[in-house]
C-alpha positions as protocol buffer text, in pm:
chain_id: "A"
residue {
  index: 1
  type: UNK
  ca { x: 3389 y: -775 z: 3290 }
}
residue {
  index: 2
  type: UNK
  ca { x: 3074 y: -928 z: 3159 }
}
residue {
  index: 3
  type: UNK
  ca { x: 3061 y: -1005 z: 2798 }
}
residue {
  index: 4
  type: UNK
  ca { x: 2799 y: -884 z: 2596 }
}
residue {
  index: 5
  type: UNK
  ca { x: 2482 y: -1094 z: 2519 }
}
residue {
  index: 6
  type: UNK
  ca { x: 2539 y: -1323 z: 2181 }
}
residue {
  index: 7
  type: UNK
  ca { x: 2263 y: -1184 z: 1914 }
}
residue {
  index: 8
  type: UNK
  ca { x: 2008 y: -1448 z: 1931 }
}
residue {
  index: 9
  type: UNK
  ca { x: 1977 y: -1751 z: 1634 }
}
residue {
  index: 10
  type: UNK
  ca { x: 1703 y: -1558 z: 1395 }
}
residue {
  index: 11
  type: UNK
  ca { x: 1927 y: -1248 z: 1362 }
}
residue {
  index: 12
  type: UNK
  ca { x: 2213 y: -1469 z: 1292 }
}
residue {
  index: 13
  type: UNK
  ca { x: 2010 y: -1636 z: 1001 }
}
residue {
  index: 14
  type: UNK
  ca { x: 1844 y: -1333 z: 863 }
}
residue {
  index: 15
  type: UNK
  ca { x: 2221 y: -1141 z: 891 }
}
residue {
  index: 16
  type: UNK
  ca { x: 2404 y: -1418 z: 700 }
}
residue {
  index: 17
  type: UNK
  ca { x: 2128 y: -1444 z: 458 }
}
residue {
  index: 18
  type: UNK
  ca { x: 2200 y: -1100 z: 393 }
}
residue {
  index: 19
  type: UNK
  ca { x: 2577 y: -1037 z: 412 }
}
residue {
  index: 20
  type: UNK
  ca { x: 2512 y: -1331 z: 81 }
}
residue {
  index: 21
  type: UNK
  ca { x: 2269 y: -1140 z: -89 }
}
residue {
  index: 22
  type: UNK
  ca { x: 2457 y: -772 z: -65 }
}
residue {
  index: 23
  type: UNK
  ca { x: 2794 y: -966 z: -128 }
}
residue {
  index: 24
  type: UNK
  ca { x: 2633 y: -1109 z: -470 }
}
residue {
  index: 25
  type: UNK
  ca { x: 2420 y: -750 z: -529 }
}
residue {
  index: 26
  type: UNK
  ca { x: 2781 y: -563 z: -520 }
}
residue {
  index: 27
  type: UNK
  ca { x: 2959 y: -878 z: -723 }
}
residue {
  index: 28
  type: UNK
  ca { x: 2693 y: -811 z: -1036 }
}
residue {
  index: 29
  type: UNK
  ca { x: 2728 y: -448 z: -981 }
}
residue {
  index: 30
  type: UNK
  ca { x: 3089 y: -422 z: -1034 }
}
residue {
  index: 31
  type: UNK
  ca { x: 3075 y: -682 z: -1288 }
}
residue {
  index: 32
  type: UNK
  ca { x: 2776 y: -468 z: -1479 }
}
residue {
  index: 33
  type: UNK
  ca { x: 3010 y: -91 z: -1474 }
}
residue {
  index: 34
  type: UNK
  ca { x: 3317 y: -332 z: -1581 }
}
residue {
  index: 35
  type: UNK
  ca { x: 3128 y: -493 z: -1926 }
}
residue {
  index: 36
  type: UNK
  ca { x: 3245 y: -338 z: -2225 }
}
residue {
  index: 37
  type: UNK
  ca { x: 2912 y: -563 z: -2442 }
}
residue {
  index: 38
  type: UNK
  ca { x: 2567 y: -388 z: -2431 }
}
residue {
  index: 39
  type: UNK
  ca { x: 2391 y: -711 z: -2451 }
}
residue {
  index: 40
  type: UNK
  ca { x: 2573 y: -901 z: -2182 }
}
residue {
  index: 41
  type: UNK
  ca { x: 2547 y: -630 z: -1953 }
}
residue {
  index: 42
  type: UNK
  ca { x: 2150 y: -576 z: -2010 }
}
residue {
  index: 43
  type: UNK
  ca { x: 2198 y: -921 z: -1873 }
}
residue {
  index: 44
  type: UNK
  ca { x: 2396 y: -864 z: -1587 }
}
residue {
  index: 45
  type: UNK
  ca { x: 2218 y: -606 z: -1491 }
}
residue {
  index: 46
  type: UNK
  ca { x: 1857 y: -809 z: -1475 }
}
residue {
  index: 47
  type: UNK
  ca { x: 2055 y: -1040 z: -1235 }
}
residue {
  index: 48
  type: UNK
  ca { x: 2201 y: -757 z: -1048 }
}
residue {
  index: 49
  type: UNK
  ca { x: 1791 y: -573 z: -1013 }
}
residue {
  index: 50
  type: UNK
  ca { x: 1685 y: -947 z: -857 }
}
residue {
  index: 51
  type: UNK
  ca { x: 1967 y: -946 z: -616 }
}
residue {
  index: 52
  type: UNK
  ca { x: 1870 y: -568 z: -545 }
}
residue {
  index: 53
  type: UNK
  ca { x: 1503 y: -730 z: -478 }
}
residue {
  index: 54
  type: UNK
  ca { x: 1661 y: -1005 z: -288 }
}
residue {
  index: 55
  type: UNK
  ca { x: 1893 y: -803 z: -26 }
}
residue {
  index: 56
  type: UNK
  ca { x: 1610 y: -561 z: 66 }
}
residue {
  index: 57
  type: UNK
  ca { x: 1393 y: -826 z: 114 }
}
residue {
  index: 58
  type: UNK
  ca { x: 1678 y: -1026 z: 340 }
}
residue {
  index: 59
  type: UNK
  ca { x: 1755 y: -661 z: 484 }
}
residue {
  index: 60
  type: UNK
  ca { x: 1381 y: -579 z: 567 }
}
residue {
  index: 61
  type: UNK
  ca { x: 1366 y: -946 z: 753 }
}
residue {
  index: 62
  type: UNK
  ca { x: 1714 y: -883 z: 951 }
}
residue {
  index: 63
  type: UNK
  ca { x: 1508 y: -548 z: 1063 }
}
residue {
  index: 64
  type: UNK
  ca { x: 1213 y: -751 z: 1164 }
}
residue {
  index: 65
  type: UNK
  ca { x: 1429 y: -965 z: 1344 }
}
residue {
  index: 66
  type: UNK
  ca { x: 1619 y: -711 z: 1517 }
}
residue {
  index: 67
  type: UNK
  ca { x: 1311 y: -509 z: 1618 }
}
residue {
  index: 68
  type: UNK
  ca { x: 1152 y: -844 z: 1787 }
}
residue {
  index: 69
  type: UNK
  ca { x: 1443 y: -876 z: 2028 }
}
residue {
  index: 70
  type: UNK
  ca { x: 1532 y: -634 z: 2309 }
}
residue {
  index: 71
  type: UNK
  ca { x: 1838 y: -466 z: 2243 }
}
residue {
  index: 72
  type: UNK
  ca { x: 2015 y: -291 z: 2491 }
}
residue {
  index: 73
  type: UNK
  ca { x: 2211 y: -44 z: 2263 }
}
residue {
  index: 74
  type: UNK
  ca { x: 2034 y: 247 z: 2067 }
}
residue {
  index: 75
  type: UNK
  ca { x: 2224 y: 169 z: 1776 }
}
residue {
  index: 76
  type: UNK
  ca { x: 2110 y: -202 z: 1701 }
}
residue {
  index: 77
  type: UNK
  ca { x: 1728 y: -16 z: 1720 }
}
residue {
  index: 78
  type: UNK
  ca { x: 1816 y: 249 z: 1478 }
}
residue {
  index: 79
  type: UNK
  ca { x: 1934 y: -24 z: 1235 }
}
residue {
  index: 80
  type: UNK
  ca { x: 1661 y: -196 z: 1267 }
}
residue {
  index: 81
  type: UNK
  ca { x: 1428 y: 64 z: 1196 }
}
residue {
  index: 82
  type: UNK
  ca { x: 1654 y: 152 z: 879 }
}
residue {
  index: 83
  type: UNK
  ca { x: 1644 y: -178 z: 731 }
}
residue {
  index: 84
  type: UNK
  ca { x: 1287 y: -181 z: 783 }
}
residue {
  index: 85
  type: UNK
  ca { x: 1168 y: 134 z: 646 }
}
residue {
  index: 86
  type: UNK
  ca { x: 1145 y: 24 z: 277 }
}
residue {
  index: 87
  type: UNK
  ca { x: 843 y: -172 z: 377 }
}
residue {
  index: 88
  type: UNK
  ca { x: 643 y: 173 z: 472 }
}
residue {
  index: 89
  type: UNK
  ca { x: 758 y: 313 z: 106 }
}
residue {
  index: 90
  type: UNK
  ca { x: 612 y: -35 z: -16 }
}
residue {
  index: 91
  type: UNK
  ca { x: 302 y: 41 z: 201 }
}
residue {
  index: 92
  type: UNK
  ca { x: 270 y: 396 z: 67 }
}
residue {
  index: 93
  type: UNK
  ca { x: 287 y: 271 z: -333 }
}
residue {
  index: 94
  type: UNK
  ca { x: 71 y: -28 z: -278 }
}
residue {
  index: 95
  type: UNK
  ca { x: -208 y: 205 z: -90 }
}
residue {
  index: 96
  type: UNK
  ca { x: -186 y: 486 z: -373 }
}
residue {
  index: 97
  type: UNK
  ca { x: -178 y: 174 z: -679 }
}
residue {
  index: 98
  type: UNK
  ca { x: -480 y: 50 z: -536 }
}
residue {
  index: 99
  type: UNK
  ca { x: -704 y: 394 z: -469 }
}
residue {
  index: 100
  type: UNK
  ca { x: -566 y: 450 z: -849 }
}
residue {
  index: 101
  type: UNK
  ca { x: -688 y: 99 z: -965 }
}
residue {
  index: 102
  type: UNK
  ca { x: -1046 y: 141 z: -829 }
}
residue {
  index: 103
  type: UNK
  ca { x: -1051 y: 415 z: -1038 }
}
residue {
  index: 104
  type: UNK
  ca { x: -955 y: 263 z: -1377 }
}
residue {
  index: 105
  type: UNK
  ca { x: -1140 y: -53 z: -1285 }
}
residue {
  index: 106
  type: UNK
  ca { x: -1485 y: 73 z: -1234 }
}
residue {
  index: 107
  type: UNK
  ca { x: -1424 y: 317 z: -1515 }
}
residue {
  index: 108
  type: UNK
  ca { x: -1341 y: 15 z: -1739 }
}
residue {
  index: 109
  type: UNK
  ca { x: -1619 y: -224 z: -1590 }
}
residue {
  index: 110
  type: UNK
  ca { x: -1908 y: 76 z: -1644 }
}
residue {
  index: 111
  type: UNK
  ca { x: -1867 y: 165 z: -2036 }
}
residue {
  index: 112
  type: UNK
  ca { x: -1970 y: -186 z: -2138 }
}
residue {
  index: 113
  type: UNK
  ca { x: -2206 y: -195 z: -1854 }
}
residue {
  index: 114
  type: UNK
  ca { x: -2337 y: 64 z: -2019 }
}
residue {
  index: 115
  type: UNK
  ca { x: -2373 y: 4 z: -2369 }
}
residue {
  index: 116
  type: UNK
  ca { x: -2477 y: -387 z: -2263 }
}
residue {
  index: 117
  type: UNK
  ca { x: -2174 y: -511 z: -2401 }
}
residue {
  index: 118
  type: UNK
  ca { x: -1929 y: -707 z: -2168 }
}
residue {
  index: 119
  type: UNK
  ca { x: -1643 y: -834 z: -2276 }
}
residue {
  index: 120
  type: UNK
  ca { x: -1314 y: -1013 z: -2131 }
}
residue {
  index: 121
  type: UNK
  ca { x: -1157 y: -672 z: -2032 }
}
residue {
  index: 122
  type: UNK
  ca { x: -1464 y: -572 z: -1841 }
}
residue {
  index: 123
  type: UNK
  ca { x: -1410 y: -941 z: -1644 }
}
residue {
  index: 124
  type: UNK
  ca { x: -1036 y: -899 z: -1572 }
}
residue {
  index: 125
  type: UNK
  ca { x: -1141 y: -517 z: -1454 }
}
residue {
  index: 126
  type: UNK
  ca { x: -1390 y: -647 z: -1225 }
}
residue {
  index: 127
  type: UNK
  ca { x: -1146 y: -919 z: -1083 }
}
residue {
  index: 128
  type: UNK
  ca { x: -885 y: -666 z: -1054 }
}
residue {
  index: 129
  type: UNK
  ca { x: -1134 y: -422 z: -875 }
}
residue {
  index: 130
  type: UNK
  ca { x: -1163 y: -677 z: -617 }
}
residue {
  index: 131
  type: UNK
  ca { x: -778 y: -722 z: -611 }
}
residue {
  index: 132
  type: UNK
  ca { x: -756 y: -319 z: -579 }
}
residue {
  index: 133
  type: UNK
  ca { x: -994 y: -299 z: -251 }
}
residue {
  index: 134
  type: UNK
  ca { x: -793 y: -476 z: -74 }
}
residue {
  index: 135
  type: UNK
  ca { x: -491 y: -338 z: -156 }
}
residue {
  index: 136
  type: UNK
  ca { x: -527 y: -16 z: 57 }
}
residue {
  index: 137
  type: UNK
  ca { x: -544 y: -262 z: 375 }
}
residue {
  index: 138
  type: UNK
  ca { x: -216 y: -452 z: 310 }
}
residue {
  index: 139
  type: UNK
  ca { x: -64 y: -139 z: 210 }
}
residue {
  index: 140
  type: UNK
  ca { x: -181 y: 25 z: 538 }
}
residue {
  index: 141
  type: UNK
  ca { x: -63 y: -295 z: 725 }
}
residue {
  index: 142
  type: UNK
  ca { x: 271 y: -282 z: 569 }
}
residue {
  index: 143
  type: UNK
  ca { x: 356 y: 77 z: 625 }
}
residue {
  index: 144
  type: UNK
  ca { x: 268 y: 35 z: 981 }
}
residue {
  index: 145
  type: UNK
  ca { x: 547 y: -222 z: 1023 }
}
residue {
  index: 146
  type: UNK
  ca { x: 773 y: -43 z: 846 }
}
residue {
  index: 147
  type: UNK
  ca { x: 742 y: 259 z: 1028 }
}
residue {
  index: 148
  type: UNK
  ca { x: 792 y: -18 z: 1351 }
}
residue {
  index: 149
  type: UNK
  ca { x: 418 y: 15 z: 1491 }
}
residue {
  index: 150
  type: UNK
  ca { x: 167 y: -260 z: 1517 }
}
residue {
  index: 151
  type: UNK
  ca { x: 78 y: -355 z: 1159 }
}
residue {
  index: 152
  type: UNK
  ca { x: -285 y: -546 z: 1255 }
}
residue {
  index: 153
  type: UNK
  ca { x: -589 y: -342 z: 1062 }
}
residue {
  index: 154
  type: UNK
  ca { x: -819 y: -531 z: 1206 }
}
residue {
  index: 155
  type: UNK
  ca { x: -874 y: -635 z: 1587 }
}
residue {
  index: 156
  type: UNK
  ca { x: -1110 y: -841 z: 1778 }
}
residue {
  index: 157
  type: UNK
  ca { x: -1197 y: -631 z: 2074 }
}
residue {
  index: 158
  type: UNK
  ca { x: -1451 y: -768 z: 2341 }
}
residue {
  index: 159
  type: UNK
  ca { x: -1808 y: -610 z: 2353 }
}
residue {
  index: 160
  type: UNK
  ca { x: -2044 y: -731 z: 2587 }
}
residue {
  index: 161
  type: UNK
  ca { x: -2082 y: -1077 z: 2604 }
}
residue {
  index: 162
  type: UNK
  ca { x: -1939 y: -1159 z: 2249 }
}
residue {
  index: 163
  type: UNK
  ca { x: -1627 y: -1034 z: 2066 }
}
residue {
  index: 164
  type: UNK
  ca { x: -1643 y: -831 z: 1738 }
}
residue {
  index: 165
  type: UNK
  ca { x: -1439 y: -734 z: 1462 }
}
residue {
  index: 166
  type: UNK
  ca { x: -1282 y: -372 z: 1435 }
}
residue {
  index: 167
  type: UNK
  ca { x: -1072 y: -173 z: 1170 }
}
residue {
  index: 168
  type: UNK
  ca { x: -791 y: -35 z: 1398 }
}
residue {
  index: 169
  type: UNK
  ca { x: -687 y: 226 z: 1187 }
}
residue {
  index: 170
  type: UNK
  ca { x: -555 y: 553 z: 1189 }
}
residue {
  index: 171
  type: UNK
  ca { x: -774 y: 903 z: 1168 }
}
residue {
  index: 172
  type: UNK
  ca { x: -617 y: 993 z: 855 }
}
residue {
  index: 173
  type: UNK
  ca { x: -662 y: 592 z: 671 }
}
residue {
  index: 174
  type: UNK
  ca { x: -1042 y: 625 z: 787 }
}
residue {
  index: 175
  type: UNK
  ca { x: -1057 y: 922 z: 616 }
}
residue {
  index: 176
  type: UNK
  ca { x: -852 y: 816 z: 293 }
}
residue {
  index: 177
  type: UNK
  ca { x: -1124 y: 510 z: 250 }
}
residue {
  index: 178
  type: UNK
  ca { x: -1444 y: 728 z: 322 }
}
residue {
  index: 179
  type: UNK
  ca { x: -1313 y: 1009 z: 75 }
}
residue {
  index: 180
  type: UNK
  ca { x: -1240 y: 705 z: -158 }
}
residue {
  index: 181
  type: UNK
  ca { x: -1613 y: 580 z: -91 }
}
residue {
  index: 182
  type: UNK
  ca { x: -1746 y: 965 z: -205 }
}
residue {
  index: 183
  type: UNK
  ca { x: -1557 y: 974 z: -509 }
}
residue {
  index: 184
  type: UNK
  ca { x: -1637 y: 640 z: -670 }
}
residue {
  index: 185
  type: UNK
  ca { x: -2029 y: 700 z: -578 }
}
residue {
  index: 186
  type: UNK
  ca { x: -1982 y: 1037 z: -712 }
}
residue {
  index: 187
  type: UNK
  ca { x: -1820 y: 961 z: -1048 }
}
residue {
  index: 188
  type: UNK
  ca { x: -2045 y: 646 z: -1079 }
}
residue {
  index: 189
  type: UNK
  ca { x: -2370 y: 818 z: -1013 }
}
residue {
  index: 190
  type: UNK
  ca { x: -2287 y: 1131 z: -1184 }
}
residue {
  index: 191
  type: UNK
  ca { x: -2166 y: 875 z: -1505 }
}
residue {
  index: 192
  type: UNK
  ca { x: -2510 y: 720 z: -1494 }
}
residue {
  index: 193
  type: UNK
  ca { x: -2657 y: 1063 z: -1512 }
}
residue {
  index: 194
  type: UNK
  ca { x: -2490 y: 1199 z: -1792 }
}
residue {
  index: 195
  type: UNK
  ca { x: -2534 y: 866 z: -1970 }
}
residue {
  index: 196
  type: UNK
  ca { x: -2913 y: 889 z: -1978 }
}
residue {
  index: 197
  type: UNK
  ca { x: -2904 y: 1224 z: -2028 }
}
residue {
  index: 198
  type: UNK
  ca { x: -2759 y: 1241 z: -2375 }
}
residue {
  index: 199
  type: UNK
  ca { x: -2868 y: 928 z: -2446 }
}
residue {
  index: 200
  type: UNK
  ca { x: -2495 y: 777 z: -2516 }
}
residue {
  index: 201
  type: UNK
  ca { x: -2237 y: 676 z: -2342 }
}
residue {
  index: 202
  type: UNK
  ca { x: -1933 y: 787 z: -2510 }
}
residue {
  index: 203
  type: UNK
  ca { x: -2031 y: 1100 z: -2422 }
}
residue {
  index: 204
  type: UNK
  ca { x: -2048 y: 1087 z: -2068 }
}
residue {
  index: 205
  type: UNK
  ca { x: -1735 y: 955 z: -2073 }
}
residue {
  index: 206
  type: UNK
  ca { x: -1540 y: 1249 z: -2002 }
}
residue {
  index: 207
  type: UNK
  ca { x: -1664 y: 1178 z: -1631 }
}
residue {
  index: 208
  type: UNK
  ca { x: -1399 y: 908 z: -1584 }
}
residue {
  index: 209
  type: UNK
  ca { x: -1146 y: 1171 z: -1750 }
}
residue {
  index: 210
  type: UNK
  ca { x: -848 y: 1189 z: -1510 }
}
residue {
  index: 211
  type: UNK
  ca { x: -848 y: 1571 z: -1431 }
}
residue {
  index: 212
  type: UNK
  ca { x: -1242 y: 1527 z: -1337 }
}
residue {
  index: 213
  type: UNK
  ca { x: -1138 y: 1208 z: -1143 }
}
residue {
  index: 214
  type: UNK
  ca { x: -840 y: 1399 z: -961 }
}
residue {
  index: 215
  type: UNK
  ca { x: -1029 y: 1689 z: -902 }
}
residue {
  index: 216
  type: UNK
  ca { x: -1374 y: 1505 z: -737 }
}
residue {
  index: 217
  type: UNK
  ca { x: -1114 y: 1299 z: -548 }
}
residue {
  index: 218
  type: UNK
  ca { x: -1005 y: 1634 z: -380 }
}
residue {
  index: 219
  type: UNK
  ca { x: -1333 y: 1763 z: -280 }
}
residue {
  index: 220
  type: UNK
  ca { x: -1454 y: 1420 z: -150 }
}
residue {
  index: 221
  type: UNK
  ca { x: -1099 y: 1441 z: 62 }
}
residue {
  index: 222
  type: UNK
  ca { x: -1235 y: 1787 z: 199 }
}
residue {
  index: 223
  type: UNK
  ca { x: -1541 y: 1628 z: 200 }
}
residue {
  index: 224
  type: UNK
  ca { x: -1468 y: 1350 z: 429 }
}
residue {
  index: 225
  type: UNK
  ca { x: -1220 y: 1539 z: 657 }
}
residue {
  index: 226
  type: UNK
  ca { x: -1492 y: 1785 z: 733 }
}
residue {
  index: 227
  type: UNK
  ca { x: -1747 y: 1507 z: 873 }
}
residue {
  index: 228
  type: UNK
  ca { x: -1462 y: 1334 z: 1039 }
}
residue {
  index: 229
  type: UNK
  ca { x: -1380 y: 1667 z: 1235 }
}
residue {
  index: 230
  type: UNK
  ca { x: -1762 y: 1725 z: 1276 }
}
residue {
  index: 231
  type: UNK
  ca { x: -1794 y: 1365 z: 1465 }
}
residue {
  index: 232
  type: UNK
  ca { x: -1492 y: 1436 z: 1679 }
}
residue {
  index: 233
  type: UNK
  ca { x: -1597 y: 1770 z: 1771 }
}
residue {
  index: 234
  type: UNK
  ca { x: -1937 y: 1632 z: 1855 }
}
residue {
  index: 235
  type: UNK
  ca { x: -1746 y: 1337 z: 2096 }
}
residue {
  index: 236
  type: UNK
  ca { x: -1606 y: 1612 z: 2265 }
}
residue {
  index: 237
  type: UNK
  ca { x: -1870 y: 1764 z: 2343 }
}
residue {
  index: 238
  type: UNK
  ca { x: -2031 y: 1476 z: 2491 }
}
residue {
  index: 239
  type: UNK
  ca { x: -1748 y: 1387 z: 2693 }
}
residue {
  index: 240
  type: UNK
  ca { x: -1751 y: 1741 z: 2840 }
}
């Protein structure tokens, strides 16, 4: 009878690492039900959210590990994928913080662009714009390992004679950015317009309001899904 193949040296690692972790995690659980003080079990408890942050880190590299090797049983894939998963959730909350943040960051850079009048909060807002554009990528490139697919955004694909640079993204990403790219010119434009219309810009600052925001966010979405089906429709054609 042949015995069955010894799990290979990174799975060993990333399991021990975290049998520790949940071992701890359920230690300063217990430990934070069982204390009768308020105070010390605030306390506890802080310890037991980092060894909460810890083991699904730990767990989310076992599932990495596991999903790199070929296993032979069904079960050691579905485990995997489990202990993976929390990185697409991650994915999803990073993507929707950062399509938030370009919101509130260009809102806050353009009222002292405005009135002439920048300040350090308009600085930290246009830093953190910067930080927010990029956040839809690693969020997209997270979620895609998590849900076990290939988590590269961008490719190098061969063209010709040289090689270029391509966003390998989904229909529905391409989309999300483009419909993001409508709203912001919308609400900027339309900000500028109001601005120099009644000659102030507190009052055209019920363009940045969020139910205005939300609700031009929509209709760029519609917006944006409607030229995306146009182009494919058009392909099709000119394939048949």
């Amino acid at each position: 009878m042949a015995r069955s193949p010894k799990p290979p040296r990174t799975i060993k690692a990333a399991l021990t690492r975290f049998i520790i972790a949940s071992t701890i995690l359920v230690g300063l659980t217990i430990t934070c039900l069982l204390t009768a003080d308020f105070d010390l079990r605030v306390i506890v408890g802080c310890f037991a959210f980092a060894a909460f942050l810890f083991t699904l880190m730990y767990g989310i590299n076992l599932g990495k590990a596991i999903n790199r090797e070929p296993m032979p049983k069904r079960s050691f894939r579905i485990v995997g994928a489990i202990l993976v998963f929390p990185l697409a959730i991650f994915g999803v909350i990073i993507i929707g913080g950062g399509i938030v943040g370009v919101f509130v960051s260009i809102r806050t850079v353009e009222m002292p662009a405005c009135t002439g009048k920048f300040s350090i909060d308009a600085t930290v807002a246009l830093m953190r714009l910067l930080v927010c554009l990029l956040m839809p990528l690693a969020g997209y490139a997270m979620l895609r390992e998590g849900l076990r697919r290939d988590p590269a955004a961008v490719k190098v694909v061969q063209r010709g004679s040289g090689r270029v640079s391509v966003i390998s993204a989904s229909l529905w990403f391409r989309i999300l950015m483009f419909a993001l790219s409508i709203a912001v010119g919308t609400l900027v434009i339309a900000f500028a317009v109001a601005a120099a219309a009644t000659n102030s810009c507190e009052a055209a600052a019920w363009i940045w309001s969020p139910l205005v925001s939300i609700s031009v966010a929509v209709a760029a979405a519609a917006i944006a899904a409607g030229i995306f089906a146009l182009r494919l429709h058009r392909a099709a054609q000119k394939v048949r």
